[in-house]
C-alpha positions in Angstrom: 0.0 0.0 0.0 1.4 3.1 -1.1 1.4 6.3 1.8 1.9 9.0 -0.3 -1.1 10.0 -2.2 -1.1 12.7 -5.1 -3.2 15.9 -4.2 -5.8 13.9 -7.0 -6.0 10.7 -5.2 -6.6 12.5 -1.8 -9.5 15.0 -3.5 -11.1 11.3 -4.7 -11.1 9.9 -1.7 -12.4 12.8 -0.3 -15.6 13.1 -2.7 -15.9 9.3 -2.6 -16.5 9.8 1.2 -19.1 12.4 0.5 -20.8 10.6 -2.3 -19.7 6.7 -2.6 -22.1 7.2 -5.6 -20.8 9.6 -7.7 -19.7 8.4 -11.3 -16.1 9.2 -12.7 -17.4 11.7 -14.9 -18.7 13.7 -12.1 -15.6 13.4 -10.4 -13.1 14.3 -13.4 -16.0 17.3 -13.7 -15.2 18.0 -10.4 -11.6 17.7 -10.5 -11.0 19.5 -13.7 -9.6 15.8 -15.3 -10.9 13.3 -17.9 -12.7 10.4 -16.9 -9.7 7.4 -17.5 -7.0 8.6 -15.3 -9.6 9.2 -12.3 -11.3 5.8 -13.0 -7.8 4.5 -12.8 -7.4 6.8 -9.9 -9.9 4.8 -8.2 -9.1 1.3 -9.9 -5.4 1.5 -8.1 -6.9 2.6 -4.7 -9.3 -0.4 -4.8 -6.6 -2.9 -5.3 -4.2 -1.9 -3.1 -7.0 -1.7 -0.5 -7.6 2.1 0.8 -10.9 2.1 -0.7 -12.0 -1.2 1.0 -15.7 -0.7 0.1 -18.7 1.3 -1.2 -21.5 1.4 1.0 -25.3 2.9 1.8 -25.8 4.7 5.0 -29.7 4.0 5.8 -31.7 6.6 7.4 -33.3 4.8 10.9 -36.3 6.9 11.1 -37.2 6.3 8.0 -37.4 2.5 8.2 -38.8 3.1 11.3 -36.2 2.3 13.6 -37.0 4.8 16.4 -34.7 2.9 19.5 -31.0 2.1 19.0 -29.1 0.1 22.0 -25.8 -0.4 22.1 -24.9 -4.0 23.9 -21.7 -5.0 25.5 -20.6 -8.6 25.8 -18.0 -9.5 27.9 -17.0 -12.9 27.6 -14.3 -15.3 30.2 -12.6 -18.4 29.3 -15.0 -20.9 30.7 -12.9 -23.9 32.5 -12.9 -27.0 31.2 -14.0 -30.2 33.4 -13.5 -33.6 32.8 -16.6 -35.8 34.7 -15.4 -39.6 35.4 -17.7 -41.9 37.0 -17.2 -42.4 40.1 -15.7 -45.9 40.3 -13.2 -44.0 38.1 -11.8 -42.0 40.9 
């Protein structure tokens, strides 16, 4: 994975936060290039894994969803016991 990004990749990433859905033409509109080198842009940052995904953020309220609850687990090693019969012991 490269760690230095060009001023282009890091404007990409930045409008692909905003709007996962925006096409390569809006972006090369946007950043004042054609449409190949930002789709390869994007191509390059998918493979090498910076852009991991592209995802939907759902609105709760309007699926309905009007209670959110946030659970914590906490979990111990549970000992193990071996049960012989009792003729065994």
């Amino acid at each position: 994975m490269s760690s230095e990004w060009s001023k282009q990749d890091i404007a990409i990433m930045s409008w692909l936060q905003q709007d996962s859905t925006a096409s390569t033409a809006a972006l090369a509109d946007r950043l004042n290039s054609s449409q190949s080198p930002v789709w390869r842009r994007i191509n390059r940052l998918e493979e090498e894994g910076v852009i991991q995904r592209r995802v939907a953020l759902l609105d709760r309220n309007a699926l309905g969803m009007e209670i959110v609850v946030f659970a914590t687990i906490n979990l111990t090693q549970r000992e193990e016991r071996i049960c012989l019969p009792s003729s065994a012991k």
